[in-house]
TORDOSE-531042 format. One record per residue (C-alpha): residue number from 1; x, z, y. Coordinates in steps of 0.5 Angstrom, whole numbers. Layout:
BEGIN
nr, c1, c3, c2
NUM, X, Z, Y
...
This chain:
BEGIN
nr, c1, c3, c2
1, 51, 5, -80
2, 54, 6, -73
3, 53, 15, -74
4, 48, 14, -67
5, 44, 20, -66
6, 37, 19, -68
7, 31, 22, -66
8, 26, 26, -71
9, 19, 21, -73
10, 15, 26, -69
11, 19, 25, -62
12, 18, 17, -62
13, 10, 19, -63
14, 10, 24, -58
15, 13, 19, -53
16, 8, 14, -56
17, 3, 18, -54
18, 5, 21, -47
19, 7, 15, -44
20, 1, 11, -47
21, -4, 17, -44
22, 1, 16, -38
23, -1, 8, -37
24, -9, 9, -38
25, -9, 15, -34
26, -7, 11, -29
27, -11, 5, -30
28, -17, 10, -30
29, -15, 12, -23
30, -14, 5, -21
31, -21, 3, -23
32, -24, 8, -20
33, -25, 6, -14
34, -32, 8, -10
35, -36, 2, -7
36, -39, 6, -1
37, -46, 7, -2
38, -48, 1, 4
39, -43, -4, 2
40, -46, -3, -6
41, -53, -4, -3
42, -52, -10, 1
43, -48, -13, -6
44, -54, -11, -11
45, -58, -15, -5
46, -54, -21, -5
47, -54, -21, -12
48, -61, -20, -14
49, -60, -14, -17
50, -65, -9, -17
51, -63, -2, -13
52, -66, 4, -17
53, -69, 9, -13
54, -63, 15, -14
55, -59, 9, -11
56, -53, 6, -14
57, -47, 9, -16
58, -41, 3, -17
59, -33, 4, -17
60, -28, -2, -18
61, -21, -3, -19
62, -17, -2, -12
63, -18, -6, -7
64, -14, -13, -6
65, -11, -10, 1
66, -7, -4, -3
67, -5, -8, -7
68, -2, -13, -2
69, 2, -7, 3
70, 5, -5, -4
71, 8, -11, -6
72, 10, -12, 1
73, 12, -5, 2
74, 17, -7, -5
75, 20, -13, -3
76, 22, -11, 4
77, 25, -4, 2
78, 29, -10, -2
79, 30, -14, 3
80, 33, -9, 8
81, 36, -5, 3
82, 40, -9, -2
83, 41, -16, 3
84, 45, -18, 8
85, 39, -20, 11
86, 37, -12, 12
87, 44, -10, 13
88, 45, -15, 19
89, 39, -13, 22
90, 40, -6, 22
91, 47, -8, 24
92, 45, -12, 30
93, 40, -5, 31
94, 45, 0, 32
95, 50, -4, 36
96, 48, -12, 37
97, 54, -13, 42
98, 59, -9, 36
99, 55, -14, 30
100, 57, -20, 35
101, 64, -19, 34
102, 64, -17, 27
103, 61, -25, 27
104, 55, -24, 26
105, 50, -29, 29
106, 45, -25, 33
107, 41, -31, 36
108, 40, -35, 29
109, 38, -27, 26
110, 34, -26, 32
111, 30, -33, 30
112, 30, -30, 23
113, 28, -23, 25
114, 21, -27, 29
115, 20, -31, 23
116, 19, -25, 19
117, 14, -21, 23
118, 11, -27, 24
119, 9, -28, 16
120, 8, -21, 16
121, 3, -21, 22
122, -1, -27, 18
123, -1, -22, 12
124, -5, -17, 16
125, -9, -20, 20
126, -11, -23, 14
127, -12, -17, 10
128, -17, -15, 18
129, -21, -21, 17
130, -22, -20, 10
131, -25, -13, 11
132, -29, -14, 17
133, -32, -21, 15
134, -31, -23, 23
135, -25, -26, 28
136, -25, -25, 35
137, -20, -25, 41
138, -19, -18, 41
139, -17, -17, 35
140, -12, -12, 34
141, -11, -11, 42
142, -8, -4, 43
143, -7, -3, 36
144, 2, -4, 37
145, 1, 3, 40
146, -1, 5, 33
147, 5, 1, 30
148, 9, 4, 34
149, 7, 11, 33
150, 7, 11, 26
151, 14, 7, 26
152, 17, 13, 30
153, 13, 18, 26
154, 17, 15, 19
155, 24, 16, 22
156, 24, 10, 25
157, 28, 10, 32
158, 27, 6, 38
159, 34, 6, 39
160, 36, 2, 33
161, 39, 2, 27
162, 35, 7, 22
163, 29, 7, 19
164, 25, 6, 13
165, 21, 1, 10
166, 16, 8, 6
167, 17, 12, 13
168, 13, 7, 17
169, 7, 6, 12
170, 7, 15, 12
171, 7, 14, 19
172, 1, 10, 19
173, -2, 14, 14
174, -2, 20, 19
175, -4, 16, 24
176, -9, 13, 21
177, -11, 20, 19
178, -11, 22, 26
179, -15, 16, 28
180, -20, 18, 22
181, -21, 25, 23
182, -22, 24, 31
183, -27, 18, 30
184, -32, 24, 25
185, -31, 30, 30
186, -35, 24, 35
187, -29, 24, 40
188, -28, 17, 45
189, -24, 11, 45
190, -20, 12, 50
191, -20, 19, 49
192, -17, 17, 41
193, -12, 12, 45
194, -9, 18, 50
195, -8, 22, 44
196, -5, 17, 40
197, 0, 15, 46
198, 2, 22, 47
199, 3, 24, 40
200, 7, 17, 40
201, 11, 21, 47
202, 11, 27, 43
203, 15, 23, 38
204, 19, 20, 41
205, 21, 25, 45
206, 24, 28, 39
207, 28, 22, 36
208, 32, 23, 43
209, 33, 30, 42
210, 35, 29, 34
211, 40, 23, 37
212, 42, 27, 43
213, 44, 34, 38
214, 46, 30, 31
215, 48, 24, 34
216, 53, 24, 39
């Protein structure tokens, strides 16, 4: 009646059938998960299943803690880029002297800021209870070492102002990558530790001269 353009029969099927294999081949990944081969026995033994003698083979949809980073991940990439909250923040991390004068209440977002890391620190320690089954005193001891690696190595400066939310999590990727593959080759923990503080040197070596050569 309008005269708008209509698509032929045979499109609208094709965009049936391509989307909705689109949204079962990711289900299919989501539930793929594997159980490993230790923690899949002692469930069978609490369960009183009976383990069969080439061993049990379980998969499951994607662990709870995936799903927890990427909804957190989500939200606060919303938070500090579609607010003012975020954008006082990165404000306040550029110049804090320059966004006090620009009437920006540093000491009340400073408070904000806290409360924030506070809700977030929670969450992981949560997620680290959750998965060791244990709570001890030295949880996540030397572990803001690694915090602060993966920030820098996502293109979070230390100087303030710039900086991701999709950067970090990379950034925590490749170090606990680092860490992974370290703890297979069989290398010492304090060893791990001198490698992750000189990649975080490293790293921050190059922000500097990043700032120093595109910056000033």
């Amino acid at each position: 009646m309008f005269g708008f353009p209509l698509k032929p029969a045979w499109a609208e099927i094709a965009n049936i059938v391509l989307l909705s294999g689109a949204v079962i081949a990711f289900v299919m990944t989501m539930n793929a998960y594997p159980i490993p081969p230790g923690a899949a026995v002692r469930m069978a033994e609490q369960r009183g299943i009976e383990i069969p003698p080439e061993g049990l083979d379980w998969t499951h949809g994607i662990a709870i803690s995936v799903v927890i980073v990427a909804a957190v991940a989500v939200l606060m990439t919303y938070v500090a880029r579609r607010t003012k909250f975020g954008r006082y923040v990165f404000a306040m991390g550029g110049n804090p002297q320059a966004a006090e004068l620009a009437g920006i209440d540093t000491r009340r977002m400073t408070m904000y800021i806290f409360m924030v890391m506070g809700a977030l620190t929670a969450a992981s320690a949560v997620i680290a209870l959750a998965r060791q089954t244990s709570a001890t005193n030295d949880l996540g001891v030397l572990d803001e070492l690694r915090v602060i690696a993966a920030a820098v190595i996502g293109g979070t400066s230390l100087a303030g102002g710039v900086g991701t939310i999709y950067g970090a999590i990379i950034g925590a990727f490749v170090m606990q990558s680092l860490q992974s593959g370290m703890a297979l080759v069989g290398v010492d923990s304090p060893l791990q530790n001198i490698v992750v503080g000189i990649v975080l040197v490293l790293a921050v070596g190059i922000d500097q001269a990043y700032r120093r050569r595109f910056m000033d």
